[in-house]
Structures are given as structure tokens and as C-alpha cells.
KOLDREN-270901 format. One record per residue: residue number from 1; residue in one letter; x, y negated, z of N, C-alpha, C in turn. Coordinates in steps of 0.2 Angstrom, whole numbers. Atoms other than C-alpha are relative to their C-alpha. Layout:
nr,rest,npx,npy,npz,capx,capy,capz,cpx,cpy,cpz
NUM,a,X,Y,Z,X,Y,Z,X,Y,Z
...
//
This chain:
nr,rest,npx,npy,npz,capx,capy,capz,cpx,cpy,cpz
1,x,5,-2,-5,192,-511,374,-5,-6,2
2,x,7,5,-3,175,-519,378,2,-6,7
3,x,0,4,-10,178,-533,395,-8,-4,-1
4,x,4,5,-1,164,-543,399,-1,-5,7
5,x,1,6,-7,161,-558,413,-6,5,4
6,x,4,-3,-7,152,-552,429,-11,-1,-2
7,x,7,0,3,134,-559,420,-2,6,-3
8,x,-2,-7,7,138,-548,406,-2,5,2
9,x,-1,-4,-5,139,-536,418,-7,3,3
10,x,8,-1,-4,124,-539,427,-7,3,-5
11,x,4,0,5,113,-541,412,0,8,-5
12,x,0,-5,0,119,-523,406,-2,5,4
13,x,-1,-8,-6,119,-512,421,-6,-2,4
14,x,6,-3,-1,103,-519,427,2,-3,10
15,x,-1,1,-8,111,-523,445,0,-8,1
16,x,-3,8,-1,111,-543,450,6,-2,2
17,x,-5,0,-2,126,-550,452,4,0,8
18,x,-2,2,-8,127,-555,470,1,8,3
19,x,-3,-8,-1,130,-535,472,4,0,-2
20,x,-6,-1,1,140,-535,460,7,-1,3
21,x,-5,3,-4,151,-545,470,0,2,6
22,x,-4,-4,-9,148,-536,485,1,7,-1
23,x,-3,-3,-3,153,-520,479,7,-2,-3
24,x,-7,0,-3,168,-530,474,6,-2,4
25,x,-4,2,-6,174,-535,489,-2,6,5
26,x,1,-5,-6,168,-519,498,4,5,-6
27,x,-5,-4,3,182,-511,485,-4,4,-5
28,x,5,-5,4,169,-500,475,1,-3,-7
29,x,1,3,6,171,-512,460,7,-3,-3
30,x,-6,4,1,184,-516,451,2,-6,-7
31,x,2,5,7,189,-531,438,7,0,-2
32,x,-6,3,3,204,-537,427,2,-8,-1
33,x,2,8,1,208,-557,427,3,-3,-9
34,x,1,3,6,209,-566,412,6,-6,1
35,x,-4,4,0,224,-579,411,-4,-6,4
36,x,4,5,-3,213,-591,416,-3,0,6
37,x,3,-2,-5,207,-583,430,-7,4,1
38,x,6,-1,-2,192,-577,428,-1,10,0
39,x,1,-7,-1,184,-559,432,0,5,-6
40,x,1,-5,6,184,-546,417,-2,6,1
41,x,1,-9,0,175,-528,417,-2,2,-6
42,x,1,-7,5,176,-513,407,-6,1,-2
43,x,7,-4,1,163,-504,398,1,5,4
44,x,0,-4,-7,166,-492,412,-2,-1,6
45,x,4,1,-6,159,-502,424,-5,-1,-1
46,x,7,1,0,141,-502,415,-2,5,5
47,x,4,-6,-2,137,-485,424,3,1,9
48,x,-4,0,-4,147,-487,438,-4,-3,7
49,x,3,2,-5,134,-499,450,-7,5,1
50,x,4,-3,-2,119,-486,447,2,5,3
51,x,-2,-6,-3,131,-472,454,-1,-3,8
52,x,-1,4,-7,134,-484,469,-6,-1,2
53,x,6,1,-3,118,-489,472,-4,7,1
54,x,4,-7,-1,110,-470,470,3,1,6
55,x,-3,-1,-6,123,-467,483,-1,-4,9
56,x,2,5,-7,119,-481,496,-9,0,2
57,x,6,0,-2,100,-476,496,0,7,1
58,x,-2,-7,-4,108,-459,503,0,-2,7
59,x,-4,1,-5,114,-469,516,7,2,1
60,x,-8,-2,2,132,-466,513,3,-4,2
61,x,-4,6,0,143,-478,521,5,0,-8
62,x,-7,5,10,156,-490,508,6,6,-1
63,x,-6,-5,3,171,-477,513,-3,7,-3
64,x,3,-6,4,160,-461,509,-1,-3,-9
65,x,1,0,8,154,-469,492,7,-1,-3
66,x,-8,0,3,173,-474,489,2,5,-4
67,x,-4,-8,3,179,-457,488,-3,1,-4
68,x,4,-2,8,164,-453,477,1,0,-6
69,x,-2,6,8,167,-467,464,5,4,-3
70,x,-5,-5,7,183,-458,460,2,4,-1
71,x,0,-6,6,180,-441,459,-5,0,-5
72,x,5,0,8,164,-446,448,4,-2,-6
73,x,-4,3,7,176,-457,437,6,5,-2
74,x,-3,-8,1,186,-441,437,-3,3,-8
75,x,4,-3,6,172,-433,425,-1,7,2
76,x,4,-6,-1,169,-418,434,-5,-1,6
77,x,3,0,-5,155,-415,441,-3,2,4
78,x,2,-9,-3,153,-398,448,5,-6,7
79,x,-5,4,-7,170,-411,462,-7,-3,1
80,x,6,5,-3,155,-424,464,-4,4,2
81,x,2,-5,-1,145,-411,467,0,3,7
82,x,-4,-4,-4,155,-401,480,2,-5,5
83,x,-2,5,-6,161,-418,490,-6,-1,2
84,x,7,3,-3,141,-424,489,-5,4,4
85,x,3,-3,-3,135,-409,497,-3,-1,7
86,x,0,1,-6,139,-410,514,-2,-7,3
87,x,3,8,-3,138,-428,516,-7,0,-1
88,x,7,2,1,119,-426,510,-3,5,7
89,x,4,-6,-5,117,-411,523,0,-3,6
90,x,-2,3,-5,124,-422,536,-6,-5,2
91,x,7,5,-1,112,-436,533,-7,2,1
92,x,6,-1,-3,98,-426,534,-1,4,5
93,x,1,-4,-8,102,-416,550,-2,-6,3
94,x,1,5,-2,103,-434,556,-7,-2,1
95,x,5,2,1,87,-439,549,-6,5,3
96,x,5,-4,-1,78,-423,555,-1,-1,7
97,x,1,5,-7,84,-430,574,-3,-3,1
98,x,4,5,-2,79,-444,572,-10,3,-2
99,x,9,0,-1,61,-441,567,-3,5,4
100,x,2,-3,-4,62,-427,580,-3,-6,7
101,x,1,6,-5,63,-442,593,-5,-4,-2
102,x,8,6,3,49,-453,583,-4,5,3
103,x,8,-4,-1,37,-438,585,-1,1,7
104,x,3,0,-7,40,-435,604,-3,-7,3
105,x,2,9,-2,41,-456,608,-7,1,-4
106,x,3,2,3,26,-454,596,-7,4,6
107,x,6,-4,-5,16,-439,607,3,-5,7
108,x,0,0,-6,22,-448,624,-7,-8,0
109,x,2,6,2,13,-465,618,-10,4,-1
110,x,9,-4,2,-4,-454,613,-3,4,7
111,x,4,0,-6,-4,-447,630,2,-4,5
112,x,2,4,-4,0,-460,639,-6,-4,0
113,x,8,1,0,-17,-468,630,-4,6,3
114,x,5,-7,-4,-25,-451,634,-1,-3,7
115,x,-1,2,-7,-21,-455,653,-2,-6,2
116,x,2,6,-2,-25,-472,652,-8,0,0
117,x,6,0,5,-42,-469,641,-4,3,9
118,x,3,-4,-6,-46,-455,657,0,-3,7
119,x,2,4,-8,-44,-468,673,-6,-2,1
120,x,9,3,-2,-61,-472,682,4,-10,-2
121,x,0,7,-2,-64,-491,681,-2,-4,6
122,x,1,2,-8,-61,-497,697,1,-6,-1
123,x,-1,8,-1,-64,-514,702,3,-4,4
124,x,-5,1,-2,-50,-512,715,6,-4,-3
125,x,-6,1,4,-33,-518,710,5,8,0
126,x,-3,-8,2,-22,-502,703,7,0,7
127,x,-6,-5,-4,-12,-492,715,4,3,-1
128,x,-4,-5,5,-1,-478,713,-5,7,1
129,x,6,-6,2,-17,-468,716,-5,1,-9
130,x,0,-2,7,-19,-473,697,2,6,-4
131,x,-3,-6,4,-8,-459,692,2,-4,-4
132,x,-2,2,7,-5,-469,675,6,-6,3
133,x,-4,4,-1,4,-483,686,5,2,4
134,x,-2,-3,-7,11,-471,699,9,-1,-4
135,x,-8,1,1,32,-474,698,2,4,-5
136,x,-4,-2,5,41,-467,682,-8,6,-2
137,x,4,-1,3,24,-462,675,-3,-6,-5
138,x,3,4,7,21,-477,663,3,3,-5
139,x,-5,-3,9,27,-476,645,4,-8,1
140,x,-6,4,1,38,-492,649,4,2,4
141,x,-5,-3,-6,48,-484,662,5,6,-4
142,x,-2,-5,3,51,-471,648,0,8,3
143,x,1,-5,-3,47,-456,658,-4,5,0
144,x,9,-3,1,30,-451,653,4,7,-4
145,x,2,-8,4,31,-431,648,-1,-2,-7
146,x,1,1,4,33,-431,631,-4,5,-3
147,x,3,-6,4,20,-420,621,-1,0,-5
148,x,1,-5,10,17,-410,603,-4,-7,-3
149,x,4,4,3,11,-424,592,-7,2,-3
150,x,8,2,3,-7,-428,591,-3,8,5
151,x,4,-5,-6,-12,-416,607,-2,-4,3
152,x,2,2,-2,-22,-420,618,5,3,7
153,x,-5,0,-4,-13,-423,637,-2,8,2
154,x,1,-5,-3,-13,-408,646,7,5,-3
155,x,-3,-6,0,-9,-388,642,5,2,-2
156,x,-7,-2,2,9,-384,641,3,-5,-6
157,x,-4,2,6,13,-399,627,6,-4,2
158,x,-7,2,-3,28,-403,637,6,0,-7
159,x,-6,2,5,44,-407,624,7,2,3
160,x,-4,-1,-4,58,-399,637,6,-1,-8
161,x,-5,3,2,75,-406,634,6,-5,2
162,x,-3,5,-4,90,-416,638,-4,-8,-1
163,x,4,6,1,83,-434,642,6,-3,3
164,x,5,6,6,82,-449,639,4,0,-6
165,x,-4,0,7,86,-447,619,0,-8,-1
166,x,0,8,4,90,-465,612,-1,1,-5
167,x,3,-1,5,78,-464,597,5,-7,-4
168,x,0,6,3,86,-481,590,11,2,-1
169,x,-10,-1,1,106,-474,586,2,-2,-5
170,x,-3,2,8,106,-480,569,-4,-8,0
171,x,2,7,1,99,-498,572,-8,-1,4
172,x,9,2,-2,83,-508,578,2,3,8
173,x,-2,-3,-10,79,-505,599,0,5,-1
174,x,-1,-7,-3,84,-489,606,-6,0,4
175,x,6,-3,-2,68,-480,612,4,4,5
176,x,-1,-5,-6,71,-469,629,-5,5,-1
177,x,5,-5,-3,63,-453,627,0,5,2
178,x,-1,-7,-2,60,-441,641,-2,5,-2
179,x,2,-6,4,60,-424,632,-3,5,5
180,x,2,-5,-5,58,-415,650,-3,-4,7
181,x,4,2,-5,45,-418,663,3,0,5
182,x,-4,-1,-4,48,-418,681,-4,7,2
183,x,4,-8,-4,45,-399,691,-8,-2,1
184,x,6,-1,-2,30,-405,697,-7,-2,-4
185,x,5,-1,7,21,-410,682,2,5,-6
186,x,2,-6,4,26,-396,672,0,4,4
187,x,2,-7,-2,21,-384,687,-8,-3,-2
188,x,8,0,2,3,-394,684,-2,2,-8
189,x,1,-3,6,3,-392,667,-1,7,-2
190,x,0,-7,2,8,-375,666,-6,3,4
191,x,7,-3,-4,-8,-372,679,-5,-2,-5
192,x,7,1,3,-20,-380,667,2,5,-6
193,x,-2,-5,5,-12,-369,652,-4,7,3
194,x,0,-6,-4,-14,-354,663,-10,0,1
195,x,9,1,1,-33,-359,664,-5,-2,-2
196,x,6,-1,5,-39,-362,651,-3,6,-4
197,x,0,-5,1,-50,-351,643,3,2,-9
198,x,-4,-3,5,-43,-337,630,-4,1,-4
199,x,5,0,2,-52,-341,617,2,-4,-9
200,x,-2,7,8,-49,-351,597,-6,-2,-4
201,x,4,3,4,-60,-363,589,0,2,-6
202,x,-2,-2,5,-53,-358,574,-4,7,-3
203,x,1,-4,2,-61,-346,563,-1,2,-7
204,x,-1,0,4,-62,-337,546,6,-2,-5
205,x,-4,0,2,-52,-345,533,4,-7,3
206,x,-3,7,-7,-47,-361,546,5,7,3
207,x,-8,-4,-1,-37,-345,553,3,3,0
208,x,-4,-2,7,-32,-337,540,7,-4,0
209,x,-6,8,1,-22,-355,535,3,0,6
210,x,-7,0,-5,-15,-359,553,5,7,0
211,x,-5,-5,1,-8,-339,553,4,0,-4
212,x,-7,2,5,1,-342,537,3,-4,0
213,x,-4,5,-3,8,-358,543,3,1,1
214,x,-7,-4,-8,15,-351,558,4,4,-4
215,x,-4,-4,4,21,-337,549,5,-3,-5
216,x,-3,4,6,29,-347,535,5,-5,4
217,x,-2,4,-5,34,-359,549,8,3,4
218,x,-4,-7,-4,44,-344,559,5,3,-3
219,x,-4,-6,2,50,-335,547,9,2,-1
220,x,-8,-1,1,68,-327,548,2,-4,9
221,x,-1,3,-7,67,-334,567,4,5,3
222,x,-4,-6,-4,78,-326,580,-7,2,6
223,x,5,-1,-6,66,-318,595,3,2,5
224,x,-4,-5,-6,70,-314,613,-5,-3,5
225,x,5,-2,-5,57,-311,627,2,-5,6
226,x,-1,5,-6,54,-327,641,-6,4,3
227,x,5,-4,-7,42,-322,657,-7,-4,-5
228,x,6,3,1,24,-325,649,1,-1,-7
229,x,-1,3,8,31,-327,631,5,3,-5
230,x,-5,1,4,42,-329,617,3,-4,-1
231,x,-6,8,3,57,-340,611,3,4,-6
232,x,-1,-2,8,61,-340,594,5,-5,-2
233,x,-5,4,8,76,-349,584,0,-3,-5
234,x,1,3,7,75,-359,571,8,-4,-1
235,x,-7,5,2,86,-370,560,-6,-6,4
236,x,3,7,-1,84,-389,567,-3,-3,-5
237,x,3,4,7,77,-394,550,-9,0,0
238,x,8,1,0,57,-388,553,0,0,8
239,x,2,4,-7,55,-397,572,-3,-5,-3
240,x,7,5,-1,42,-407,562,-4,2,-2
241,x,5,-2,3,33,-396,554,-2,4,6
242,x,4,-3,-7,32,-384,570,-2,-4,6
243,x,3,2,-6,30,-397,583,-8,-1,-5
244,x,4,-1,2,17,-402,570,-8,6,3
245,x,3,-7,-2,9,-386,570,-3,2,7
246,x,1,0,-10,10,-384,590,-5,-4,1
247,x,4,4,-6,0,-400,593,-9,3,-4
248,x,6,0,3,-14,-394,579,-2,8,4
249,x,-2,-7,-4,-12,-375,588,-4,-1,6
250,x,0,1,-8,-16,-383,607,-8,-3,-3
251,x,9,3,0,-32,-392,599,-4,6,-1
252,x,6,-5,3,-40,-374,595,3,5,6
253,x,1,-5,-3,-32,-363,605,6,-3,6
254,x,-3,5,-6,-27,-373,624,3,4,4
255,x,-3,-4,-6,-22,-357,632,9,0,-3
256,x,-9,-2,-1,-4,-356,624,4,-8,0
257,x,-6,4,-3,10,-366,631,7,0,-6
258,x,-6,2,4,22,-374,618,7,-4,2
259,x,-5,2,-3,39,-379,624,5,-1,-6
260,x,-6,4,8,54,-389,609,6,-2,5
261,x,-7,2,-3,71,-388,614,6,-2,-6
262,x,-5,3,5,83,-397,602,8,3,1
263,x,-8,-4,-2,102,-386,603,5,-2,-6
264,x,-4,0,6,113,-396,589,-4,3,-5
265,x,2,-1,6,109,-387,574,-6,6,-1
266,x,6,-6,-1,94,-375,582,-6,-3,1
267,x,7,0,-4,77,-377,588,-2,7,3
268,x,2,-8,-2,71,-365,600,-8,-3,2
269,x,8,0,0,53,-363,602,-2,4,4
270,x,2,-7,-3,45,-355,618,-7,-2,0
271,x,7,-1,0,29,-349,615,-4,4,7
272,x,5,-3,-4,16,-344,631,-6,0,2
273,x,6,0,0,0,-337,635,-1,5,7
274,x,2,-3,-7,-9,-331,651,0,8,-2
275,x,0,-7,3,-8,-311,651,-6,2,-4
276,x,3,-2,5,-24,-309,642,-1,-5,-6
277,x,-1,4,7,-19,-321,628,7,4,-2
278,x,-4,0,3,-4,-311,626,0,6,-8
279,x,0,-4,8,-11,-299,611,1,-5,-4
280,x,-1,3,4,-14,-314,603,5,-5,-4
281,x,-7,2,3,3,-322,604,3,6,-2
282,x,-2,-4,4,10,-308,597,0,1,-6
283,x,4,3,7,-2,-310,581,3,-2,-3
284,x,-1,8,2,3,-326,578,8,-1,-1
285,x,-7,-2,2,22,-325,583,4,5,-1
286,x,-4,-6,-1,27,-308,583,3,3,7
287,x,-3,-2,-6,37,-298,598,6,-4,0
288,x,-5,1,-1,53,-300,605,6,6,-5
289,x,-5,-3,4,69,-293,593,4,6,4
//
């Protein structure tokens, strides 16, 4: 049988050693010593650090890829397969969290410029008659209403939900972000939604393309009838494509109110429109089931 020293090793498979050696101390790697002491590996460990590395750019902790390594060196697949599924399903419910959090921290940061962008220039000193400085309305206090990314502040793009999400669970600073306004700025809110007028910039094949978005976006949704709307079910996996959607939605058409509640492995989605917008939510979303 083939052995060769850790160089040997490296210079095969392509990996550097200084890995090499950590995944032999993180157990993933294994060697034989040599009377003299020195490390020896198999031809079996040539293929053995690119499974491990494909594995750790999963994100896969060392005990998840452990388990891996020896049902791969098993030889069946179909096993590698069957274990590797759910662990990738998992990483990516996670991943779909987290960039749900980025996008809100990301809309609360746009309108909190909004809000800044839109104060007079006073040559006072600022008050809490600013509004933007007024108490747990800055974006350092972490409290600013988060809205649909890439909207402008205003009409219904409120983000309800439990708050403060800690955007940073997996490393780097934790971000606070409030996903739900206070009452009295989403009753304002919901008055400017309420009047604006019923009306879409959009037109021809600009609204062709957002209706099969939406639709595509929707589809196989659950429905059930809110006062002035709808709410719709989703898997939590398209909460970036729909918040998406939403913020591009409110630039063309300010009267409908979008509302993102995150439920574990859901997304609900409450869509509404003042009573003569509501042909056209129905269009767009469908009725209640």
C-alpha cells in the first residue's frame, strides 16, 4: 500500500499542509507513524481533504463533517447523500434568516437617510422637534421601523415582527433590528398608505413583468382574508425575493400596504389597499382561500 509524508500529501491533493494538520488535530485526518516517528498517509487520504474542504465551505461544523468522512469512506453514496441533505437544508433556512435581517437592517438604514435627507436645515440646535432625533427614532437606538428594501419611507413598508432580531448570531457585531413599529407610527403610516392615490406607474409590459413576478413569487401560497387585505403563507426561503418585490411594488403602486412576519419556517405576507385599490389587489394577489 502507497504511504506517503504529509508534503507528499499536500503536493497530491492540492491542499497545504498547515490544513493538513488541522484537519489532523480536528480528527478528520488520519495517519500511521513510522518506527521513527514520523506521520505516514495512505493513498486514501489523497481525496479525502477535498471532501472536507467542499464540506467546510457548507459551513458544516468539524463534528457534522466527521460523521460525513465516514459514511463517504463507506462508498455509498446514495448514505452521503441522505445524511448531507438535511444538514444543507438547515444551513440554508439559516442563511435565508440571516439575509432576512440584513434586508430589514438594510431598509431601516435607507429610511432612516430618507428621514434625515427630508429635515429642514435649521440653524437651531436639533430637538426632539426633529423627528429623526426624537427618542428611540435614530438608527443607533436600533428602533427605527424597519421597511421593504429599497422603498421610499412612508406607505405601509413597515416589517412587523418580533423585535429586536440580533442580525449578527453567527459572528461579527450583533445588529438590533426592530421588525415592528410603535402603534403610533404604524397608525401614521397606515394613513399615508390609505391616501395615497389608487393609481400604477407601471404600465404595458413593466406590468406584465411585475404580475408574473408576483405570481411566481405567490404561487402554491396559503390565503386567508385580513380587514382591507390579504395574508398569504409562504415557505420562509422567498422572504427576499418577496420583500424584494414589495419595496419595487410601493415605488409604482404607494397605495398597497405590505406587511413580513417571519414564523419559523413561514413567511406571512399581509397585503392591503384602500377599498378602491381593492380590485386591484385581487389582480395581483388573488382572493382569500
Amino acid at each position: 500500500m502507497t504511504s506517503m509524508r504529509i508534503s507528499r500529501l499536500a503536493e497530491r491533493s492540492g491542499v497545504p499542509a498547515t490544513t493538513l494538520r488541522f484537519h489532523k488535530s480536528a480528527g478528520l485526518l488520519f495517519a500511521d507513524r513510522t518506527p521513527a516517528g514520523y506521520r505516514m498517509y495512505g493513498e486514501d487520504a489523497v481525496d479525502r481533504p477535498a471532501f472536507i474542504g467542499a464540506a467546510k465551505h457548507l459551513r458544516l461544523a468539524l463534528e457534522e463533517i466527521g460523521e460525513l468522512v465516514g459514511v463517504w469512506e463507506a462508498g455509498a453514496c446514495r448514505d452521503v447523500k441522505a445524511d448531507l441533505r438535511p444538514l444543507i437544508s438547515a444551513r440554508l433556512a439559516e442563511a435565508e434568516v440571516r439575509a432576512a435581517e440584513l434586508a430589514a437592517f438594510t431598509a431601516s438604514l435607507r429610511g432612516a437617510l430618507a428621514d434625515l435627507d427630508a429635515l429642514p436645515d435649521r440653524a437651531g440646535r436639533c430637538d426632539p422637534e426633529c423627528g429623526f432625533l426624537a427618542p428611540g427614532q435614530g438608527p443607533g437606538s436600533g428602533s427605527a421601523p424597519a421597511r421593504a428594501a429599497g422603498s421610499a419611507p412612508g406607505p405601509g413598508s413597515s416589517v412587523p415582527g418580533p423585535a429586536p432580531v440580533a442580525g449578527g448570531a453567527h459572528g461579527g457585531q450583533p445588529v438590533d433590528v426592530a421588525l415592528s413599529p410603535g402603534r403610533e407610527v404604524a397608525e401614521q403610516e397606515t394613513e399615508r398608505w390609505r391616501a395615497a392615490p389608487v393609481a400604477c406607474s407601471l404600465s404595458g409590459d413593466g406590468l406584465r413583468e411585475r404580475t408574473a413576478r408576483w405570481r411566481e413569487a405567490v404561487a402554491g401560497a396559503t390565503r386567508a382574508a385580513v380587514p382591507e387585505g390579504l395574508r398569504l403563507t409562504l415557505p420562509v426561503g422567498r422572504v427576499t425575493r418577496v420583500a424584494g418585490l414589495a419595496a419595487a411594488e410601493q415605488e409604482c403602486c404607494p397605495f398597497f400596504d405590505f406587511r413580513l412576519h417571519l414564523d419559523g419556517p413561514y413567511l406571512h405576507l399581509e397585503v392591503r389597499a384602500p377599498a378602491d385599490g381593492g380590485a386591484l389587489l385581487t389582480d395581483l394577489f388573488g382572493s382569500a382561500d
